[in-house]
C-alpha positions in Angstrom: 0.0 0.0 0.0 1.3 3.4 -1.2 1.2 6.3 1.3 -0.5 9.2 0.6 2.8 11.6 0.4 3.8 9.9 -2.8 0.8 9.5 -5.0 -0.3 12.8 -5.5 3.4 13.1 -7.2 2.2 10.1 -9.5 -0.6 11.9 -9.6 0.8 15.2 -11.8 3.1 13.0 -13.3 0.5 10.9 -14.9 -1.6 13.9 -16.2 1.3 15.4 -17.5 1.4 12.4 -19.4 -1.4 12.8 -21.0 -1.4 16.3 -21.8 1.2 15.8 -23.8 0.0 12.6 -25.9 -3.1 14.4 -26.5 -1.4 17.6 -28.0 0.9 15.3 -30.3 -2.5 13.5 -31.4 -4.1 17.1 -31.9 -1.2 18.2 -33.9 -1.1 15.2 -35.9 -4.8 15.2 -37.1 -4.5 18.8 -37.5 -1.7 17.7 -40.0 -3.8 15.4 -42.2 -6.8 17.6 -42.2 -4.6 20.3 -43.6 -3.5 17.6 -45.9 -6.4 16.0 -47.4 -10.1 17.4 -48.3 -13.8 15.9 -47.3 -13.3 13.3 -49.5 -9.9 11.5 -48.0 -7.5 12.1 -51.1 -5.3 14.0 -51.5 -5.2 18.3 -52.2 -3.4 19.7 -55.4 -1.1 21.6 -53.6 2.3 20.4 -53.7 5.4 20.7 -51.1 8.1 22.4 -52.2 10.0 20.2 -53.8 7.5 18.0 -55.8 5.8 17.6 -58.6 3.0 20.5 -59.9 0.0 18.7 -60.6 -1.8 20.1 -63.5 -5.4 18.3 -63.3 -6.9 14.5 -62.8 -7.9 11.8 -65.1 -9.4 9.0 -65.8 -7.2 6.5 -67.3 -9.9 5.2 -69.1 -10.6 8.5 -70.5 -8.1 10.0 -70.7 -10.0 13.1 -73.0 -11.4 14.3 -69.9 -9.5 16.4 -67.1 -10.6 16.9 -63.9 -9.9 19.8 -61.1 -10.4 17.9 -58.3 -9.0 14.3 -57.4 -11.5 11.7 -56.5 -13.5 8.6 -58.3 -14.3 8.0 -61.8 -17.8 9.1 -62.5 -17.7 5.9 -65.0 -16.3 3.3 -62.6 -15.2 2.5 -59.3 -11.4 3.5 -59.2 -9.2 7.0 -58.6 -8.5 9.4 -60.8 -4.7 9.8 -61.4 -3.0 12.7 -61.2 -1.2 14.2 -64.0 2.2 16.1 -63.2 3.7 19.2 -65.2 6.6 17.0 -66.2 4.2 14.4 -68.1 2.4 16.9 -70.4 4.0 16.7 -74.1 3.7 19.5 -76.5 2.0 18.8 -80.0 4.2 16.1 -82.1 6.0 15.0 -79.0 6.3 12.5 -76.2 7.9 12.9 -72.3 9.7 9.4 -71.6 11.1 8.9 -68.6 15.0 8.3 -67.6 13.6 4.7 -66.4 11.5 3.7 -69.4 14.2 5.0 -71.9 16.5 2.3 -70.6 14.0 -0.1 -69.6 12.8 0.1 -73.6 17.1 -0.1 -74.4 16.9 3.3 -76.5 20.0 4.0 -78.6 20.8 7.2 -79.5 22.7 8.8 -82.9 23.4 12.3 -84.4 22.7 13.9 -87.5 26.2 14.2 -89.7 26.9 16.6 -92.2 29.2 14.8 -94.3 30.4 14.1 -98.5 29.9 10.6 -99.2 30.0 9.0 -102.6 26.9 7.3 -103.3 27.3 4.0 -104.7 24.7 1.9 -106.4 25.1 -1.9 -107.4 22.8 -4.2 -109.2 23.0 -7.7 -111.0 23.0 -7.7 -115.0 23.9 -10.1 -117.3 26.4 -9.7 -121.0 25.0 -9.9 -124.5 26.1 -8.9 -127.4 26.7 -5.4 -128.5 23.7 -4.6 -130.9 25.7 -2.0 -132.9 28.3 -4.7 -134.4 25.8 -6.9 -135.5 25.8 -7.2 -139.5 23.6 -9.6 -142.0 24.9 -11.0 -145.2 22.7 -11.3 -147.6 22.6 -10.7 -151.8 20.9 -9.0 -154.1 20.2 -11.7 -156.6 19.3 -15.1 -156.3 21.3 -17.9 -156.6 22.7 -21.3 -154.8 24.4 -23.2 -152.8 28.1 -24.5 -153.5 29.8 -25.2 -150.7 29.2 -24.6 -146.9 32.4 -23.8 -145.1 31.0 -22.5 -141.7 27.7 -24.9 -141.3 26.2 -24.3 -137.2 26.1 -20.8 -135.5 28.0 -20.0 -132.4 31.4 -20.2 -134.6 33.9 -17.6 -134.1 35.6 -16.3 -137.4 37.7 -13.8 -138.3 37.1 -11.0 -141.3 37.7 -11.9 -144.6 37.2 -16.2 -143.3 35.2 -17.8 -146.3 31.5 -18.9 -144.7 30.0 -20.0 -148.3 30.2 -20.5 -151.9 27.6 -19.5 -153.9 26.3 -19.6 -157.7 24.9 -16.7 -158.9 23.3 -16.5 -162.8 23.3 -12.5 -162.3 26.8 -12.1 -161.1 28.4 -14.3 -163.5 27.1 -12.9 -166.5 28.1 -8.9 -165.0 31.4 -10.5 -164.1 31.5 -12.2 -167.7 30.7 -8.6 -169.5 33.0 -6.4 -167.3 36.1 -9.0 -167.9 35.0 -8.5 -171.8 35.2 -5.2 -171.8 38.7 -4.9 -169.6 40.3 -7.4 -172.7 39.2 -4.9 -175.2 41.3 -2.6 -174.2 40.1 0.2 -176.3 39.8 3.9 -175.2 36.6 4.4 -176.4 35.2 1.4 -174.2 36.4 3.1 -171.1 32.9 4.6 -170.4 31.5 1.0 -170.5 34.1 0.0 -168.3 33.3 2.0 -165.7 29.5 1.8 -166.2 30.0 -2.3 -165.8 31.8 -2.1 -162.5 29.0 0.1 -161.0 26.6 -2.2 -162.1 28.3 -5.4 -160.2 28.8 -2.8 -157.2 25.6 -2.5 -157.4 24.6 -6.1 -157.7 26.3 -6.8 -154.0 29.7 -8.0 -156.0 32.4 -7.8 -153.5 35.3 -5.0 -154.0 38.1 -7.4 -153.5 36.4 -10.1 -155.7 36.2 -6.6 -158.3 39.7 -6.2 -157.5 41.0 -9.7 -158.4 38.8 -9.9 -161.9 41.2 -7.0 -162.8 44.2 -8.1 -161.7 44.0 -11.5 -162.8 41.8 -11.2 -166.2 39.8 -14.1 -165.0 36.4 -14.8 -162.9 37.1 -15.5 -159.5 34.6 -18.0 -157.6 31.7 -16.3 -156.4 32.3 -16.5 -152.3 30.5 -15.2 -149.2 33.5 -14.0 -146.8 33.1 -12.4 -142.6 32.9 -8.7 -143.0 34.4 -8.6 -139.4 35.9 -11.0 -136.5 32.9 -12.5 -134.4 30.8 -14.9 -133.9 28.2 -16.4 -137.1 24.7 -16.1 -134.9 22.6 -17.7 -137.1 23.1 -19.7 -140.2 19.9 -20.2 -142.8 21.9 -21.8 -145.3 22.3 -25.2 -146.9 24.9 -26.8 -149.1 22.8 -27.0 -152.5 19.8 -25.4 -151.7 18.3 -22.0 -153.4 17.9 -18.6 -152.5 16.0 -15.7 -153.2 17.2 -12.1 -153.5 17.6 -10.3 -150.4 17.2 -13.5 -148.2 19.3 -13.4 -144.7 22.0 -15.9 -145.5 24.4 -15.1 -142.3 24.4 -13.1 -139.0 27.6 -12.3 -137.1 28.1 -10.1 -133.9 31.6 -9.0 -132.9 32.9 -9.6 -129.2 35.7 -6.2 -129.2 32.8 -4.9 -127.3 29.5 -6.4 -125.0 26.4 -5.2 -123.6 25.7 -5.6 -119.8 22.0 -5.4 -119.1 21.5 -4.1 -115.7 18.8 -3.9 -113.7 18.5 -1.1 -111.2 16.0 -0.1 -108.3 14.2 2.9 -109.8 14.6 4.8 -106.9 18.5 4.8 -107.2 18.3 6.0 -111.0 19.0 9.2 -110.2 22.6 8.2 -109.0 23.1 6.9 -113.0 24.0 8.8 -115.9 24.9 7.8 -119.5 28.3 8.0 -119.8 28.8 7.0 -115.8 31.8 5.0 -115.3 30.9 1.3 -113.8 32.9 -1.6 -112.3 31.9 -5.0 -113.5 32.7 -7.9 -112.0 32.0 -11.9 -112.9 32.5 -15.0 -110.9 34.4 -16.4 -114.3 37.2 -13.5 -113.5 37.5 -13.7 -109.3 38.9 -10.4 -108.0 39.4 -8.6 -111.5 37.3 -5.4 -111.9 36.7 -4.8 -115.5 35.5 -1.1 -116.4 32.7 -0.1 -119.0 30.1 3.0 -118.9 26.7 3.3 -118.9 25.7 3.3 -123.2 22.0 4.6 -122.0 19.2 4.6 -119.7 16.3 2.4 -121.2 13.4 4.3 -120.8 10.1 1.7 -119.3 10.0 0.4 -115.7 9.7 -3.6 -115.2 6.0 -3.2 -113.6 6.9 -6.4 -111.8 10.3 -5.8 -110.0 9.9 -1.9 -110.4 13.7 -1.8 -111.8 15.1 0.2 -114.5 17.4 -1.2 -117.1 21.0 1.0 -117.8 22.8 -0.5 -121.0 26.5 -0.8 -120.0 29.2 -1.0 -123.2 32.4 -3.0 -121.5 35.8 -3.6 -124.3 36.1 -7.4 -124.1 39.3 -7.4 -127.0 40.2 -10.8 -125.4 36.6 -12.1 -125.6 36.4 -13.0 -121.9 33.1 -11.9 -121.1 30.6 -14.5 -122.8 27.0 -13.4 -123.3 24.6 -14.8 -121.0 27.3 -14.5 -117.9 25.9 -13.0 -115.1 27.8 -10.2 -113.7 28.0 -7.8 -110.3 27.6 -3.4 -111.6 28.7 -0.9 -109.8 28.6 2.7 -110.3 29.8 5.8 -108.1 28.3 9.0 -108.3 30.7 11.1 -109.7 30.1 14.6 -107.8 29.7 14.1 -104.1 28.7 17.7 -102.1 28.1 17.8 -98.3 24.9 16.8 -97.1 22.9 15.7 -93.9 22.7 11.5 -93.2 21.8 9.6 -90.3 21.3 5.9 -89.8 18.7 4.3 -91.9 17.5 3.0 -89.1 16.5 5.8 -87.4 13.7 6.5 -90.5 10.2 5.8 -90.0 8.5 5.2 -93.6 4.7 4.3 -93.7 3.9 5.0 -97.4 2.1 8.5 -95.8 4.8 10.2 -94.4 8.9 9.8 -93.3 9.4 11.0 -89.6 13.1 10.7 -87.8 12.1 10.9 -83.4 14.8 14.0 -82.2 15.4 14.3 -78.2 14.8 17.9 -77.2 15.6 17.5 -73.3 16.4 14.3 -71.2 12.9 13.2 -71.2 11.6 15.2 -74.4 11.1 13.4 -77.9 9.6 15.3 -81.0 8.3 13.8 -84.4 10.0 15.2 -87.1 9.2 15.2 -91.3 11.7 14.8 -93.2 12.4 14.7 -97.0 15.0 11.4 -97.8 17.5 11.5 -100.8 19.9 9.4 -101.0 20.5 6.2 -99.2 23.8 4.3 -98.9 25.6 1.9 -96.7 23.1 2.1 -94.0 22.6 5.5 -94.6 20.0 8.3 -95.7 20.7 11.2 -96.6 18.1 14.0 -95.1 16.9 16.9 -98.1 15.4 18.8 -95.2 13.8 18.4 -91.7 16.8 18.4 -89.6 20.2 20.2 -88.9 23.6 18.7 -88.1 24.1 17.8 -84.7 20.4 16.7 -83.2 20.4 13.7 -81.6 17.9 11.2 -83.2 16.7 8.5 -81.9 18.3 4.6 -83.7 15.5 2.0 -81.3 12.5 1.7 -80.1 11.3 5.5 -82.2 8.6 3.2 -83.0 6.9 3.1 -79.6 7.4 6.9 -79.7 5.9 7.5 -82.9 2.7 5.2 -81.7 2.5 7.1 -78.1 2.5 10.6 -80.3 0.0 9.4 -82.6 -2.3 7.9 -79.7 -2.0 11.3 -77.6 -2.5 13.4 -80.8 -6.0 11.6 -80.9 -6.7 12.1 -77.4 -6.2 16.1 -77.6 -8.4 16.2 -80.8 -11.3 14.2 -78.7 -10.7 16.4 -75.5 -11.2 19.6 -77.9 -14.7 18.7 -78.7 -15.5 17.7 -75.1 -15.8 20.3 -72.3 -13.5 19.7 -69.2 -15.4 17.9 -66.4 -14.5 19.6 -62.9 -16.7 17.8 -60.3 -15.6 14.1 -60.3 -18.3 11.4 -58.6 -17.3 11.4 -54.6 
């Protein structure tokens, strides 16, 4: 049992006790009342040191924006505050430092720099068009003797393909040798008139030539204009022919054709007269040289290429139509110009956009015109400036987040703001 000297000490201790419990618990709900509204959430105003927040919303609408927090008015759940910091400008997106590396951005800059644009595309060799000749005469006659009997046979000028019979040349041949044995001076007008006339018959020069110098008919012949290759042979040994009938076709090798076919969006790196490197898998690590002859003027409506007709000298005869070759041209006259990373271009068939960082959380959608593009890069005609950064991954999340948010503004501009949310 306690006297009564020392319990009224207890006694004041005791209720100074509680006095002070009860003024911490008064502070304390003084505290949160200053902190929160009627409804239990929390006020707009901000400690120093936080965020601003600009109004509430829903996140299943996020058109509408709200002055007070609260509930949805469409279903049970908080609106979300949104924070200075979070609000994009037109044709740009906020990202945070977190989701930037979570989403494993990579960053690039714009470079102003002169690169030669190269273009390359497969072709294939064929003859040169321009050396092709026909053989054919002007009268009809026959067959002999066939010396040079399939196609595909290389010969060389002045080789012997045929003989031939021919009524009309013998008997011009027969009247000019008359008149040459005459001999008279007053025949010389008749001499001349009778070698026109087997010039004009299709009579050879040289076979001319040797009537005169041997005073005899020489045997009527068919003989390669030029070295090449006989391309087709209608001729056999004692059948007929008719005046002006196709009797031979030769091309000449000096010179090919490569057909190439380019992209037509890279056609206008290609000129005629371009310098190109060819190369063939017949000639491992020789570059041969030719030029582009001309630019063929229809688009393949199937591959959407453009064919360039490349003359290349072949005096050896190494390239063999029908080879398949590698082209290469270089533009000729480079001048400074923007590029960046191919991959950093967003093409959808509407509209080319490249994503440039503004700030360390601030991503804009740019336009942009493309020119060029080559290894790995395009060149930029206008949109950007040297030194942006642009971003190389993951622009396409940015692009779709721009796009989505455009949408949302255009629907919150026909709406009106909603201020009382549902308590």
């Amino acid at each position: 049992m306690i006297s009564s000297r020392w319990s009224k000490p207890w006694t004041g201790i005791a209720m100074l006790v509680v006095a002070i419990l009860s003024a911490a618990a008064g502070y304390g709900w003084a505290a949160r009342v200053a902190r929160h509204d009627n409804s239990g959430h929390v006020a707009a105003a901000a400690a120093p040191g936080e965020r601003k927040v600009l109004y509430w919303s829903d996140p299943m609408r996020p058109e509408l924006k709200f002055e007070k927090p609260g509930k949805s008015p469409f279903m049970d759940m908080a609106l979300v505050p949104v924070y200075a910091n979070e609000v994009a400008t037109a044709g740009s997106v906020v990202v945070s430092a977190d989701a930037q590396q979570n989403l494993a951005f990579r960053l690039g800059t714009v470079e102003r720099s002169a690169i030669a644009a190269q273009v390359s595309a497969p072709g294939s060799v064929g003859y040169d068009e321009r050396t092709a000749v026909v053989l054919q005469t002007r009268v009809a006659g026959y067959v002999t003797h066939l010396y040079v009997r399939a196609a595909l046979e290389h010969v060389r000028r002045g080789q012997v393909l045929a003989g031939i019979g021919a009524p009309a040349w013998s008997e011009a041949e027969g009247e000019y040798l008359a008149l040459l044995r005459s001999g008279s001076s007053a025949s010389a007008a008749l001499r001349a008139a009778a070698r026109q006339r087997l010039l004009a018959l299709g009579v050879a020069e040289s076979s001319i030539v040797e009537i005169e110098r041997s005073g005899s008919l020489p045997a009527m012949t068919l003989v390669a204009p030029i070295d090449g290759v006989v391309t087709e042979v209608t001729l056999r040994e004692g059948a007929t022919f008719d005046a002006g009938a196709v009797l031979f076709r030769l091309n000449g090798t000096a010179t090919v054709w490569v057909d190439a076919r380019f992209p037509e969006s890279q056609v206008h790196a290609i000129a005629p007269g371009a310098n190109v490197e060819v190369r063939v898998q017949a000639l491992p690590g020789e570059a041969l040289h030719g030029r582009v002859l001309a630019i063929l003027p229809q688009v393949d409506p199937a591959t959407r290429t453009l064919g360039a007709r490349i003359v290349v000298d072949n005096p050896a005869g190494r390239l063999k139509p029908g080879m398949f070759v590698q082209t290469t041209i270089t533009e000729p006259r480079v001048t400074a110009q923007l590029w960046v990373p191919s991959e950093a271009v967003i093409a959808t068939g509407e509209r080319t956009v490249v994503i440039v960082k503004r700030s360390d959380s601030a991503f804009e959608i740019v336009p942009v015109t493309l020119g060029a593009e080559h290894g790995g890069k395009s060149a930029i005609l206008s949109g950007l400036s040297a030194g942006q950064t642009i971003v190389l991954s993951g622009q396409f999340l940015i692009d779709s987040e721009a796009s989505l948010s455009s949408t949302v503004n255009r629907l919150g501009g026909k709406q009106q703001s909603s201020t009382d949310p549902t308590p």
